[in-house]
PDB file of N, CA, C, O and CB in Angstrom:
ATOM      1  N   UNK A   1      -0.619 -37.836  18.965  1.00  0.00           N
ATOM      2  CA  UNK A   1       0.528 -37.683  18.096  1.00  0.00           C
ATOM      3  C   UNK A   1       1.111 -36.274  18.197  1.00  0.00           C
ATOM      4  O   UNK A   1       2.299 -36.129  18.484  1.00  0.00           O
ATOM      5  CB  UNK A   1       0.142 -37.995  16.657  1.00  0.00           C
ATOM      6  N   UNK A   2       0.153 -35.030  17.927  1.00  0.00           N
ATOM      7  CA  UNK A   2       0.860 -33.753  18.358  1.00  0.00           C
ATOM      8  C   UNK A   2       1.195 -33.623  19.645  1.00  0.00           C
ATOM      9  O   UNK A   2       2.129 -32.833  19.778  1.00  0.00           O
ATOM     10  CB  UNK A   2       0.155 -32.652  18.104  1.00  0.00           C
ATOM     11  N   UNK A   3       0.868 -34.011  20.490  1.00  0.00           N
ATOM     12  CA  UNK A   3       2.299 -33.992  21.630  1.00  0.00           C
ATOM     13  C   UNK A   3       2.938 -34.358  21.839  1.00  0.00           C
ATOM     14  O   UNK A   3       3.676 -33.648  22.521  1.00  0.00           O
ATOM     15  CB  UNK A   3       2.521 -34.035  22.477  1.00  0.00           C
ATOM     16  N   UNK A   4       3.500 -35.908  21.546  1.00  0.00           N
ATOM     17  CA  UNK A   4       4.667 -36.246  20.975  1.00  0.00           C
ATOM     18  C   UNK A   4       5.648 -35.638  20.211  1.00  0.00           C
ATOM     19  O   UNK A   4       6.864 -35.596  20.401  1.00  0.00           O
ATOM     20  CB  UNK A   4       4.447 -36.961  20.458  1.00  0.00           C
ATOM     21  N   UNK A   5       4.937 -35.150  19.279  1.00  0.00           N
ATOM     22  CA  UNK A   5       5.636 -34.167  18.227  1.00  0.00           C
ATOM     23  C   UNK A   5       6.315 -33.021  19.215  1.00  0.00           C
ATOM     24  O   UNK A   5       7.529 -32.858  19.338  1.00  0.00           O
ATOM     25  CB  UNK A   5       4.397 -33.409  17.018  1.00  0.00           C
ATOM     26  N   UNK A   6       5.351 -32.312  19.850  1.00  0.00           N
ATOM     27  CA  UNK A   6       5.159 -31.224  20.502  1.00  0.00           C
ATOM     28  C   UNK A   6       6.696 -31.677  21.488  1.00  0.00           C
ATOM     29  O   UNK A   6       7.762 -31.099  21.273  1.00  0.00           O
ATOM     30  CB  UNK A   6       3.420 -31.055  21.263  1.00  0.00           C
ATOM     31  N   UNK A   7       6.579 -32.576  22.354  1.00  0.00           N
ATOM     32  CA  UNK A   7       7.821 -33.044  23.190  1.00  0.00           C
ATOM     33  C   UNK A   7       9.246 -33.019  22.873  1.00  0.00           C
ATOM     34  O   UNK A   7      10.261 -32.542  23.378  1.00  0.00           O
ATOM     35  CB  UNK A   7       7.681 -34.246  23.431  1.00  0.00           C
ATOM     36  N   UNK A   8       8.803 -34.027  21.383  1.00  0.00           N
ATOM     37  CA  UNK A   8      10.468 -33.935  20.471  1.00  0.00           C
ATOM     38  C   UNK A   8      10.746 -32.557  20.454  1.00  0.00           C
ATOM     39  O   UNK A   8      11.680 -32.097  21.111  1.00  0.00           O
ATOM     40  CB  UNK A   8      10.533 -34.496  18.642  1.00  0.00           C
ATOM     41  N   UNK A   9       9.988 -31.836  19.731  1.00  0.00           N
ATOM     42  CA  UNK A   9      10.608 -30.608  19.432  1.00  0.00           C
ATOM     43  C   UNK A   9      11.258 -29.750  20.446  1.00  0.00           C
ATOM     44  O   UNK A   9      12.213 -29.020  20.180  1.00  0.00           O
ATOM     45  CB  UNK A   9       9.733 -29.895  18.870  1.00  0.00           C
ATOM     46  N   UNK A  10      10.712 -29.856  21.628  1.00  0.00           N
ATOM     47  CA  UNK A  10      11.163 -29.230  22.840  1.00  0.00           C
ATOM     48  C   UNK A  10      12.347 -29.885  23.387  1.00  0.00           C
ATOM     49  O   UNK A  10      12.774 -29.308  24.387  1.00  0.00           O
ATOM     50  CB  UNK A  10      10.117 -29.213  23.835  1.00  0.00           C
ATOM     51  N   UNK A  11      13.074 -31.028  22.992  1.00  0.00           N
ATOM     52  CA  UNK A  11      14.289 -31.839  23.172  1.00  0.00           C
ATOM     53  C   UNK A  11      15.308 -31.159  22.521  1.00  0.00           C
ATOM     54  O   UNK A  11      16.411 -31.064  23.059  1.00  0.00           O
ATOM     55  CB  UNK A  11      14.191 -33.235  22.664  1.00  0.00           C
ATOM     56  N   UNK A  12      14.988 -30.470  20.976  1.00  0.00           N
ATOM     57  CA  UNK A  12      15.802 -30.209  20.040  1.00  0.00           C
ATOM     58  C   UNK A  12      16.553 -28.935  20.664  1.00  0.00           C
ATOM     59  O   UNK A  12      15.837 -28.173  21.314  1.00  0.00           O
ATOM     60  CB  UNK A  12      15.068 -30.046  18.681  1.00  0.00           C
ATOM     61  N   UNK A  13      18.153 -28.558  20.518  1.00  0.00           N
ATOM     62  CA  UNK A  13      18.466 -26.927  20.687  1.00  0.00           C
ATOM     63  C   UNK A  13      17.717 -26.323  19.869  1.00  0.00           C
ATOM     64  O   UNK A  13      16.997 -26.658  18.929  1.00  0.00           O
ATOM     65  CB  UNK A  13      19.885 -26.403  20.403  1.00  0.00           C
ATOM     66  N   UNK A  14      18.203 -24.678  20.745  1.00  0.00           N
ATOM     67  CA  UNK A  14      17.078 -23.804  20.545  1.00  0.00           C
ATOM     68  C   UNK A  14      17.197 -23.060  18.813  1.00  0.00           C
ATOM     69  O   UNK A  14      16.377 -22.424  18.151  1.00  0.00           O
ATOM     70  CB  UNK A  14      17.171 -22.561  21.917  1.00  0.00           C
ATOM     71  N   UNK A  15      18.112 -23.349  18.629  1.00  0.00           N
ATOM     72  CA  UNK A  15      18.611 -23.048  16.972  1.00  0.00           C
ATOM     73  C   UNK A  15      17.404 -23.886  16.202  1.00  0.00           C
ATOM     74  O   UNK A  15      16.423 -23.676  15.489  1.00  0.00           O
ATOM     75  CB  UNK A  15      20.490 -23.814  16.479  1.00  0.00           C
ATOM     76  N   UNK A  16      18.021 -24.808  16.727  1.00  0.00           N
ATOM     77  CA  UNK A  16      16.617 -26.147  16.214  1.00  0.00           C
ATOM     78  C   UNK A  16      15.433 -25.697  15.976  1.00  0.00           C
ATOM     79  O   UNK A  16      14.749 -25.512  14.969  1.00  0.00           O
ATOM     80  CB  UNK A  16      16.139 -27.308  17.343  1.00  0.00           C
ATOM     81  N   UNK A  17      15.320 -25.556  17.087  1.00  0.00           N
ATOM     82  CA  UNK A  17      13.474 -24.918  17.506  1.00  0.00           C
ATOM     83  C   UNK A  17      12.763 -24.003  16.465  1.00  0.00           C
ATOM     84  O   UNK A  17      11.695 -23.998  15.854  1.00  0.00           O
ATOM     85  CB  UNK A  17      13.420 -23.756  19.028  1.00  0.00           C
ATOM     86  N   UNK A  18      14.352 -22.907  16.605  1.00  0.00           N
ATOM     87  CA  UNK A  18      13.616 -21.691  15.973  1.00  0.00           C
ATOM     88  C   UNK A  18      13.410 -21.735  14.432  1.00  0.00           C
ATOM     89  O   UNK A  18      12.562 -21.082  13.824  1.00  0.00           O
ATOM     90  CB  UNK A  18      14.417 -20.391  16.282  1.00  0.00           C
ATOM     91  N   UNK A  19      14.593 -22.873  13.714  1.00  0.00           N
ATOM     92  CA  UNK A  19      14.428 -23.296  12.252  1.00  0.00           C
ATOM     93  C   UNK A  19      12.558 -23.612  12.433  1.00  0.00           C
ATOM     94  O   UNK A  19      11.561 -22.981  12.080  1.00  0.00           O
ATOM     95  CB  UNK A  19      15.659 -24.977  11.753  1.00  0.00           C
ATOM     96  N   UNK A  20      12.754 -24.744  13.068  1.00  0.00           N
ATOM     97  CA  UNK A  20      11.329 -25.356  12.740  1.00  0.00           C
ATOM     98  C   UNK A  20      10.060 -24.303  12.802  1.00  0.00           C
ATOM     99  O   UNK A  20       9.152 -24.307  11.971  1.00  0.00           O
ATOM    100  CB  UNK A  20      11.027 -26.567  13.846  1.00  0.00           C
ATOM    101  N   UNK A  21      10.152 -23.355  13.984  1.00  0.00           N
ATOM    102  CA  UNK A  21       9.036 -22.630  14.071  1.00  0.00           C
ATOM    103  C   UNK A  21       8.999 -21.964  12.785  1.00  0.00           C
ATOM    104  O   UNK A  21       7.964 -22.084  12.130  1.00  0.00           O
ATOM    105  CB  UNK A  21       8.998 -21.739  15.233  1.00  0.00           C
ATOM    106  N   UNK A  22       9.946 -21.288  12.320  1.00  0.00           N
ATOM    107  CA  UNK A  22       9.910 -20.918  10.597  1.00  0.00           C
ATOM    108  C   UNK A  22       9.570 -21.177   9.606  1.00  0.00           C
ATOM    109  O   UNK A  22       8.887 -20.491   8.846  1.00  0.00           O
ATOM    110  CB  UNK A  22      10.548 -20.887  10.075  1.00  0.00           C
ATOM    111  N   UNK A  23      10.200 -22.730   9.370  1.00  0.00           N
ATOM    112  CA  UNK A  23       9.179 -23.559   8.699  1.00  0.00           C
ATOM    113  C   UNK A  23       8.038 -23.828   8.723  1.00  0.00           C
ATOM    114  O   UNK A  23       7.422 -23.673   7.668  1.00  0.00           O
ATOM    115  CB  UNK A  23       9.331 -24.343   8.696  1.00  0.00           C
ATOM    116  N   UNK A  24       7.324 -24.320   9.888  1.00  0.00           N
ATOM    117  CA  UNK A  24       5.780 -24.436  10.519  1.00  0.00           C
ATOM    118  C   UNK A  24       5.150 -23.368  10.181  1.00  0.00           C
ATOM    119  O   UNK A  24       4.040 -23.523   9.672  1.00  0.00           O
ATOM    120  CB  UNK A  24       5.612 -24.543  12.064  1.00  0.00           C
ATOM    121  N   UNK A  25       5.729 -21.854  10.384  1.00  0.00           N
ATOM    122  CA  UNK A  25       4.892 -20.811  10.053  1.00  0.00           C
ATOM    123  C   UNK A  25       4.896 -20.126   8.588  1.00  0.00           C
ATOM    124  O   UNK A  25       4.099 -19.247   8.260  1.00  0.00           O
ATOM    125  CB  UNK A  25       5.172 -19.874  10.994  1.00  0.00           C
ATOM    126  N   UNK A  26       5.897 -20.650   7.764  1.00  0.00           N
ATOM    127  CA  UNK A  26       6.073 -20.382   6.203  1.00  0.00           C
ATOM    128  C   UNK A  26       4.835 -21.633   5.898  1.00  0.00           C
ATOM    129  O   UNK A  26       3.966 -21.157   5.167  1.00  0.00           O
ATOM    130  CB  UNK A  26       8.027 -20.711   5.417  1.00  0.00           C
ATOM    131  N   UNK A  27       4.633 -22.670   6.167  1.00  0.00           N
ATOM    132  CA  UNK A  27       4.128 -23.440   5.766  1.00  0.00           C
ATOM    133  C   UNK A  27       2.220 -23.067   5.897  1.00  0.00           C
ATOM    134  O   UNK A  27       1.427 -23.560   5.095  1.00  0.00           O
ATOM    135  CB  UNK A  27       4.845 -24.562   6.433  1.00  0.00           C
ATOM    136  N   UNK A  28       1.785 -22.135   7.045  1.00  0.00           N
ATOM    137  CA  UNK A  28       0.647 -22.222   7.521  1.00  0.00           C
ATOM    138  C   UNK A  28       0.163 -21.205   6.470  1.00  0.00           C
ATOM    139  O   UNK A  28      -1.060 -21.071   6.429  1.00  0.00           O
ATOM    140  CB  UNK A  28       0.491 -21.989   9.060  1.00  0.00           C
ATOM    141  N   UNK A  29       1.001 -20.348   5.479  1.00  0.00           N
ATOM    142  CA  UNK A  29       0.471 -19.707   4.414  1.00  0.00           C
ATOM    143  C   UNK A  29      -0.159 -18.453   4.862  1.00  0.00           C
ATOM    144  O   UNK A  29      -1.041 -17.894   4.210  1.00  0.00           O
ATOM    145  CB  UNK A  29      -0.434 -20.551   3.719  1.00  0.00           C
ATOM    146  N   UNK A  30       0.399 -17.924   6.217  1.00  0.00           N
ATOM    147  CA  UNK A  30      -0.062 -16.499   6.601  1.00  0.00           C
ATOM    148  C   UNK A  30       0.688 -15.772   5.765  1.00  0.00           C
ATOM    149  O   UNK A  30       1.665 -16.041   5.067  1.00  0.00           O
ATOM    150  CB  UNK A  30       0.127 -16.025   8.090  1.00  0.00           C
ATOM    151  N   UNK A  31      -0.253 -14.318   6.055  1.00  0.00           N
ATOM    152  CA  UNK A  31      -0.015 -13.079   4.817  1.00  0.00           C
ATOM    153  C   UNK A  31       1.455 -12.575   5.843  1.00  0.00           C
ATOM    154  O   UNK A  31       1.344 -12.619   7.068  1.00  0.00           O
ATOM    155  CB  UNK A  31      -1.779 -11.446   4.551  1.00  0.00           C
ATOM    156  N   UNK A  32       2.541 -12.196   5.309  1.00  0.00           N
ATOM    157  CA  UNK A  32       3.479 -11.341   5.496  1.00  0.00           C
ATOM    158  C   UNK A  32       3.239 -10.023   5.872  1.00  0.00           C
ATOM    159  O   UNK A  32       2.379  -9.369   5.281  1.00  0.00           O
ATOM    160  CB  UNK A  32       4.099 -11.336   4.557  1.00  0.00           C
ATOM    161  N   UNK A  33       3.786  -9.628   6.636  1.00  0.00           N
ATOM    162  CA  UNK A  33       3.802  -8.193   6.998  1.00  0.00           C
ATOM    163  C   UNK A  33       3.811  -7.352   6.034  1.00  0.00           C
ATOM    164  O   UNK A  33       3.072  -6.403   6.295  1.00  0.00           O
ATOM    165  CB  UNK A  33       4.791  -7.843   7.725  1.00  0.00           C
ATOM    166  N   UNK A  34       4.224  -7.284   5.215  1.00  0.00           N
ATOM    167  CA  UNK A  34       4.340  -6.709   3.806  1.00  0.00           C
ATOM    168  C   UNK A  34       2.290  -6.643   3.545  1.00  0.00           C
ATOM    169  O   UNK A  34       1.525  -5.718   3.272  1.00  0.00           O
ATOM    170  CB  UNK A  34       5.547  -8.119   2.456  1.00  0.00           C
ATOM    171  N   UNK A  35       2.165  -7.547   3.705  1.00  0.00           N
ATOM    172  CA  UNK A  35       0.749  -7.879   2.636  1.00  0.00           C
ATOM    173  C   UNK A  35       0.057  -7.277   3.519  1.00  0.00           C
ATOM    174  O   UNK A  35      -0.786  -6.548   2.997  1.00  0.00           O
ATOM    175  CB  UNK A  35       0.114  -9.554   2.182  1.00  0.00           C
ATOM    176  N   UNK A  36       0.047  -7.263   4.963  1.00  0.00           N
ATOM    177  CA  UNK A  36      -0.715  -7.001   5.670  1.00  0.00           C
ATOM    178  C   UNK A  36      -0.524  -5.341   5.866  1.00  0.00           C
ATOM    179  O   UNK A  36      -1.595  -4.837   6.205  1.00  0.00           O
ATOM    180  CB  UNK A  36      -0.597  -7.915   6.733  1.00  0.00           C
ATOM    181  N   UNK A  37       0.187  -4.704   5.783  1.00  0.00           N
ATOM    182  CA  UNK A  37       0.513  -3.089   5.716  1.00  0.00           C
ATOM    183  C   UNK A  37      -0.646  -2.829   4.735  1.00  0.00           C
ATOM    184  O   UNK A  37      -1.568  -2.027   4.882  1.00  0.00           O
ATOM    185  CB  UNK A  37       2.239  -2.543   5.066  1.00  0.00           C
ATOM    186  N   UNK A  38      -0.408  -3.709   3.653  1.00  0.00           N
ATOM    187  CA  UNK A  38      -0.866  -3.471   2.364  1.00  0.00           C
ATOM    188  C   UNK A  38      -2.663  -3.495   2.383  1.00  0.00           C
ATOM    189  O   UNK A  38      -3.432  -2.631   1.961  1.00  0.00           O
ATOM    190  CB  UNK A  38      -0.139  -4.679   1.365  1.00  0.00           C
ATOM    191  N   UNK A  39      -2.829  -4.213   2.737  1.00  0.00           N
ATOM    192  CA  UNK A  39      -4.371  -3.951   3.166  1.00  0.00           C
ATOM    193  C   UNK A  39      -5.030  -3.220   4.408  1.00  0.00           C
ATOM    194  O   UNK A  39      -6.253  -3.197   4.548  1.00  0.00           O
ATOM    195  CB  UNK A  39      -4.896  -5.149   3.295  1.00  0.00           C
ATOM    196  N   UNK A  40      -4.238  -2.681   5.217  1.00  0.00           N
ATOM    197  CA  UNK A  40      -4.215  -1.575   6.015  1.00  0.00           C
ATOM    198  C   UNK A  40      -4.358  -0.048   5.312  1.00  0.00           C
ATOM    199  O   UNK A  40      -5.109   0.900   5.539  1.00  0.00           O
ATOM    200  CB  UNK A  40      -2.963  -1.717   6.736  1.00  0.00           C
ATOM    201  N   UNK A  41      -3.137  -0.305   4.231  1.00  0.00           N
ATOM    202  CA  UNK A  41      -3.291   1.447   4.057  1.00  0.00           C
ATOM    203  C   UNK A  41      -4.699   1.131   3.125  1.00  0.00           C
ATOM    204  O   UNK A  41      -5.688   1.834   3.327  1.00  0.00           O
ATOM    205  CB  UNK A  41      -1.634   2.555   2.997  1.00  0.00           C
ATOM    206  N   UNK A  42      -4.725   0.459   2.490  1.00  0.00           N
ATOM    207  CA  UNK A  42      -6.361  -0.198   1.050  1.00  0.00           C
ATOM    208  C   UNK A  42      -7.352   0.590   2.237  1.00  0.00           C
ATOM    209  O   UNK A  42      -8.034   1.610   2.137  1.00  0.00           O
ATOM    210  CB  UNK A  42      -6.962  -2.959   0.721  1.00  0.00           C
ATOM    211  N   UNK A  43      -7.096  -0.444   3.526  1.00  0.00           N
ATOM    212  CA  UNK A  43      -8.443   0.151   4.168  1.00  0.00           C
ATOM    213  C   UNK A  43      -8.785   1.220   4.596  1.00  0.00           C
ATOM    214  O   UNK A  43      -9.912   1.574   4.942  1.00  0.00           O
ATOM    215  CB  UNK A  43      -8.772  -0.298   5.022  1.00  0.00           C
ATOM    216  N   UNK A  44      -7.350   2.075   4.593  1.00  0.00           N
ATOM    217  CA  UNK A  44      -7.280   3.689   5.029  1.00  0.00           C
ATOM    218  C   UNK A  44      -7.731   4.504   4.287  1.00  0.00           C
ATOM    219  O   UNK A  44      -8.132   5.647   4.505  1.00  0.00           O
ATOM    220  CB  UNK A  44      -6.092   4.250   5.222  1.00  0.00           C
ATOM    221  N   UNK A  45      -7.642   3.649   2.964  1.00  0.00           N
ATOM    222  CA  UNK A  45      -8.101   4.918   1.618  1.00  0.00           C
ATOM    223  C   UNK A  45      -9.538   4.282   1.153  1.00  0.00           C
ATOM    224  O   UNK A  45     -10.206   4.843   0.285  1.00  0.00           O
ATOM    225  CB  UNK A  45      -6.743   4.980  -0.128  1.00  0.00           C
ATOM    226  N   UNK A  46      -9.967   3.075   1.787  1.00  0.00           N
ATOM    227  CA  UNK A  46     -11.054   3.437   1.566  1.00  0.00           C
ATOM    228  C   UNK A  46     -12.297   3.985   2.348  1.00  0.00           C
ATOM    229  O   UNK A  46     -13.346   4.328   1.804  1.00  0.00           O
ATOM    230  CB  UNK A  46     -11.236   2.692   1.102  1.00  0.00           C
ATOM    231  N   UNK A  47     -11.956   4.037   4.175  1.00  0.00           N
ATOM    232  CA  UNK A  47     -12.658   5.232   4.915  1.00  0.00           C
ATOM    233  C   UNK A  47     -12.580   6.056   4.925  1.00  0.00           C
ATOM    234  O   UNK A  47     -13.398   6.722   5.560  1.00  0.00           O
ATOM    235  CB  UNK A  47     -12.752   5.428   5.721  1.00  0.00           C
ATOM    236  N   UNK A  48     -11.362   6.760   4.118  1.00  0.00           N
ATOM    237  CA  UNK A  48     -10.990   7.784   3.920  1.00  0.00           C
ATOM    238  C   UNK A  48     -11.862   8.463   3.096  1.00  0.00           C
ATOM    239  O   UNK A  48     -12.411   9.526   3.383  1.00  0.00           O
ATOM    240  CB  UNK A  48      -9.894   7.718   3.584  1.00  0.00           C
ATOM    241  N   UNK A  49     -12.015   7.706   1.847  1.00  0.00           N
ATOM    242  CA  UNK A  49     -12.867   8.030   0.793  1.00  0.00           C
ATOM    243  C   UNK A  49     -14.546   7.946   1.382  1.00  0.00           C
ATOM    244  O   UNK A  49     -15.528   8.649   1.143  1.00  0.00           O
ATOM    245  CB  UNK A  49     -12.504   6.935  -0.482  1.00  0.00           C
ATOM    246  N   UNK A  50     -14.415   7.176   1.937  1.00  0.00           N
ATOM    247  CA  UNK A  50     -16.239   7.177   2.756  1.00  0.00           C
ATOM    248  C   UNK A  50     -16.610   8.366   3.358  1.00  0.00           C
ATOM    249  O   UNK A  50     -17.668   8.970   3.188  1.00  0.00           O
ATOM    250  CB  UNK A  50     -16.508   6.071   4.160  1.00  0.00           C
ATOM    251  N   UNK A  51     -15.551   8.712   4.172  1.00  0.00           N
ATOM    252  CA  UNK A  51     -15.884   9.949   4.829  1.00  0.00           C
ATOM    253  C   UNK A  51     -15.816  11.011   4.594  1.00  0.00           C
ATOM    254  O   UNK A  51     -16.265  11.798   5.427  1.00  0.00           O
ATOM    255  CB  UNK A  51     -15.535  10.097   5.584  1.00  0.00           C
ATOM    256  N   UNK A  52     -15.114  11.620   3.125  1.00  0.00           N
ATOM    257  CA  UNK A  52     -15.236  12.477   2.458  1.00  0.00           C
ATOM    258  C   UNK A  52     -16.252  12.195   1.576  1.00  0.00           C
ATOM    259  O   UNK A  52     -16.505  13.244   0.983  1.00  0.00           O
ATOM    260  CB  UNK A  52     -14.207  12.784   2.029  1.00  0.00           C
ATOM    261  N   UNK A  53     -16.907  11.371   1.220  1.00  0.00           N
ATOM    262  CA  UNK A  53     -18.153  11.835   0.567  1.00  0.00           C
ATOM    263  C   UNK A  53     -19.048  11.501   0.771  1.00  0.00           C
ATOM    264  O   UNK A  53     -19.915  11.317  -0.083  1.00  0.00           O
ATOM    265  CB  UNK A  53     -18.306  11.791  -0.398  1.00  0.00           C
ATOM    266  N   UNK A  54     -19.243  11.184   2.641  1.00  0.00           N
ATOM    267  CA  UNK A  54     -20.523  11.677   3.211  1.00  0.00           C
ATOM    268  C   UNK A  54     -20.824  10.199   3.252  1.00  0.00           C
ATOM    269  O   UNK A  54     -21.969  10.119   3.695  1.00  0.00           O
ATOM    270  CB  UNK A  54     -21.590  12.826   2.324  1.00  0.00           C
ATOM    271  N   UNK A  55     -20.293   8.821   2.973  1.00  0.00           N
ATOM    272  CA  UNK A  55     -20.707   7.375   3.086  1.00  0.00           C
ATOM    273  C   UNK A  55     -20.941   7.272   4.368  1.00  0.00           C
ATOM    274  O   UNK A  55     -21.950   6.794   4.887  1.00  0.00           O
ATOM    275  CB  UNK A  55     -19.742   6.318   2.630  1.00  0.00           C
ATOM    276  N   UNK A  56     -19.729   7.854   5.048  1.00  0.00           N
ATOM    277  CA  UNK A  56     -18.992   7.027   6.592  1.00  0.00           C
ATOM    278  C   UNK A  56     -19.460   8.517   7.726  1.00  0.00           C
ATOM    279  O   UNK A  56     -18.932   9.534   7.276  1.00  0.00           O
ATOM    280  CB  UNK A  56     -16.434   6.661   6.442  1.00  0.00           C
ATOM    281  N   UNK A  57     -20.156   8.753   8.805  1.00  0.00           N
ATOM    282  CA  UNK A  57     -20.169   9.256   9.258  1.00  0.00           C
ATOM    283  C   UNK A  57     -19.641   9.537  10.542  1.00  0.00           C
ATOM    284  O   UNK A  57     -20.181   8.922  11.462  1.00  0.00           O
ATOM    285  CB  UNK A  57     -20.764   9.242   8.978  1.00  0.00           C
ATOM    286  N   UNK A  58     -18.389  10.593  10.941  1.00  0.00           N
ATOM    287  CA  UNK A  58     -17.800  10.532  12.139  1.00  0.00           C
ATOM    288  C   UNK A  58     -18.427  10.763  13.120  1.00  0.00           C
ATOM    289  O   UNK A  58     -19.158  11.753  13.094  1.00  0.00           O
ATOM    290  CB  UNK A  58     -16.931  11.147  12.231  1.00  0.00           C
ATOM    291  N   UNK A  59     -18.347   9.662  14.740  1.00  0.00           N
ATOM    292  CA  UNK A  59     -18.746  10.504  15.536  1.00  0.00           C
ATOM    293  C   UNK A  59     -17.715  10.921  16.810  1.00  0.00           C
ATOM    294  O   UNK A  59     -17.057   9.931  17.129  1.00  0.00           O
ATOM    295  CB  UNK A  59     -19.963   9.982  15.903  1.00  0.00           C
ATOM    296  N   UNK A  60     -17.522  11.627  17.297  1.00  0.00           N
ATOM    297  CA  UNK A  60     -17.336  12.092  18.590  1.00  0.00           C
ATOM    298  C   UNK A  60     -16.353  10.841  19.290  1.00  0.00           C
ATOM    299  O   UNK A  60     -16.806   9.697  19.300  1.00  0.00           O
ATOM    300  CB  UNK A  60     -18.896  12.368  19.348  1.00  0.00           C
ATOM    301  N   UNK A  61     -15.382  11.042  19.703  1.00  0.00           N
ATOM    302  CA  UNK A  61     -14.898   9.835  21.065  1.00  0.00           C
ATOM    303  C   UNK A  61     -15.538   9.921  22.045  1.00  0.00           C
ATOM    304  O   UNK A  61     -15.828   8.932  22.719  1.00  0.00           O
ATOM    305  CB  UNK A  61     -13.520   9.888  21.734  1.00  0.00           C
ATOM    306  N   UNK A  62     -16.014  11.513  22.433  1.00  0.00           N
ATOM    307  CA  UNK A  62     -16.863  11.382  23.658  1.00  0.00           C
ATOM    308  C   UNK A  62     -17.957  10.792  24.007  1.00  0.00           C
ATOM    309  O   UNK A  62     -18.228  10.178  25.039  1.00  0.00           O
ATOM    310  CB  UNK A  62     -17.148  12.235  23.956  1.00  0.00           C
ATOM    311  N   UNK A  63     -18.865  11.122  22.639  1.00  0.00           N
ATOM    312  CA  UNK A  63     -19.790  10.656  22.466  1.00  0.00           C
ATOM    313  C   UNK A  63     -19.648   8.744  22.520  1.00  0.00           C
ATOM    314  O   UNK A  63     -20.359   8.028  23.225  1.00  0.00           O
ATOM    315  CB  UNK A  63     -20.184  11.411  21.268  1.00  0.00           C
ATOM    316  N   UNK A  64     -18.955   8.438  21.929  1.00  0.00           N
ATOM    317  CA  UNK A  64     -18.467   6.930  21.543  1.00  0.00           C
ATOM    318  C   UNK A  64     -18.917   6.487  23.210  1.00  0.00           C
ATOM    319  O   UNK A  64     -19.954   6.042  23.703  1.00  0.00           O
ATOM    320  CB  UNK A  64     -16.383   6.687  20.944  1.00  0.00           C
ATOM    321  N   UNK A  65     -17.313   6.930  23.868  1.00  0.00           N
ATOM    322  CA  UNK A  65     -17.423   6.382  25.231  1.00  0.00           C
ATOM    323  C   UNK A  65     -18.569   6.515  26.522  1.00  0.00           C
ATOM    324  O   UNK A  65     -18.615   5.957  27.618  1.00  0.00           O
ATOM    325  CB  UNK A  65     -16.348   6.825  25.682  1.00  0.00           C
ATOM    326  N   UNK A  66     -19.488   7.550  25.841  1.00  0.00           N
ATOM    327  CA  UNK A  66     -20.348   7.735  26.915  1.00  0.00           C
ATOM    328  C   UNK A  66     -21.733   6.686  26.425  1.00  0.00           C
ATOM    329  O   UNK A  66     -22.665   6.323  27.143  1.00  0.00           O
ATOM    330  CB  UNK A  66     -20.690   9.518  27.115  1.00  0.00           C
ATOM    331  N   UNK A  67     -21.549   6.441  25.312  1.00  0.00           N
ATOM    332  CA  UNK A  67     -22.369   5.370  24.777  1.00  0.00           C
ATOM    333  C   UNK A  67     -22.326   3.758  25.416  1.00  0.00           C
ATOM    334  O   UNK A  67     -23.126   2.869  25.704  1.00  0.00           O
ATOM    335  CB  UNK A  67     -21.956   5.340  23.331  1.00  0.00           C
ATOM    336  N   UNK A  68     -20.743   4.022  25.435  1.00  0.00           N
ATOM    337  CA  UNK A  68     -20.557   2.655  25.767  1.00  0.00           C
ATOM    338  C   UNK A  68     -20.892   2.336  27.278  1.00  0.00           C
ATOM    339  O   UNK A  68     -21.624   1.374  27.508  1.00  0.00           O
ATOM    340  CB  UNK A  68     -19.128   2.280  25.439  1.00  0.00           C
ATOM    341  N   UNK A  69     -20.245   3.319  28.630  1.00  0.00           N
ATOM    342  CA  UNK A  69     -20.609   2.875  29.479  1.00  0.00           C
ATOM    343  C   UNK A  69     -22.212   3.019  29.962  1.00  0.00           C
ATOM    344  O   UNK A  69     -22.718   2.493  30.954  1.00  0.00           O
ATOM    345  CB  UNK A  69     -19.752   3.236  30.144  1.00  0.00           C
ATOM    346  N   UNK A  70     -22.850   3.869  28.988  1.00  0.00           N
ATOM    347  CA  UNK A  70     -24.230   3.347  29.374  1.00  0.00           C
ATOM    348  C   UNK A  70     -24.804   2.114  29.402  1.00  0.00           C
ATOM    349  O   UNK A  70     -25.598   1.603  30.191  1.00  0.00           O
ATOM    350  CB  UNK A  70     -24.973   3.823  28.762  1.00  0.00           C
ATOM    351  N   UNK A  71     -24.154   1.627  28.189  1.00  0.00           N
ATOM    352  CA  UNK A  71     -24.589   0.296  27.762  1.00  0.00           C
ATOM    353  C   UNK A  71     -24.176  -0.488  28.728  1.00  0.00           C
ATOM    354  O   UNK A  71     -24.975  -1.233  29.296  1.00  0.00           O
ATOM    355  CB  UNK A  71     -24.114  -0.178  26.479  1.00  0.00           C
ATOM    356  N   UNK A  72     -22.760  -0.439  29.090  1.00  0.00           N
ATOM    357  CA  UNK A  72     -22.379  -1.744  29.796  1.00  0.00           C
ATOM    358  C   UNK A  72     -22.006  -1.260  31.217  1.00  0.00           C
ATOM    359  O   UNK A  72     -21.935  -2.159  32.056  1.00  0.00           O
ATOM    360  CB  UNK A  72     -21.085  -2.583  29.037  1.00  0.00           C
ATOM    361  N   UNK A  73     -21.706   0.247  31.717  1.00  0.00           N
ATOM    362  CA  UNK A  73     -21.520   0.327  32.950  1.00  0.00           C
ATOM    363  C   UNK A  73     -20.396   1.394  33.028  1.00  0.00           C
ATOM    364  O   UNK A  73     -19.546   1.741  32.208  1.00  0.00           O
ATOM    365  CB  UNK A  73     -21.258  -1.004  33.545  1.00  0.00           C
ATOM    366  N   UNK A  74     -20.709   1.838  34.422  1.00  0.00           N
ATOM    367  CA  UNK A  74     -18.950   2.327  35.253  1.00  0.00           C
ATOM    368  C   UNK A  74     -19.261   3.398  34.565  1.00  0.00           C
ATOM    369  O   UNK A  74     -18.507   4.372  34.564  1.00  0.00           O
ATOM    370  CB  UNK A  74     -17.066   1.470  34.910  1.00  0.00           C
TER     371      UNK A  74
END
């Protein structure tokens, strides 16, 4: 049945199309860009806060990457 679906829709102009993809994706109940900034900066202030009081400990990029290709190579 979804490729049927899938077919029609690809018959429809592209005006068409792009209504529906709008709809389909208002409908799937993802967070908005808005919401999603929004729990970005949340998460900024709260490593932020980790790492000023000693929760979250920074390390090194160098260190990072030389970790990694030990592990996996190159």
């Amino acid at each position: 049945m979804t490729n049927k679906i899938y077919e029609q829709a690809l018959d429809l102009p592209a005006d068409d199309r792009m209504v529906l993809i709008d709809k389909l994706l208002h409908s799937a109940n993802l967070p908005t860009q808005m919401e999603i900034d929004k729990l970005w900066a949340e998460e900024v202030e709260k490593r932020s806060k980790d790492i000023e009081s000693g929760k979250a400990k920074l390390i090194p990029g160098e260190e990072v990457f030389r970790k990694i290709r030990k592990r996996f190579g190159k």
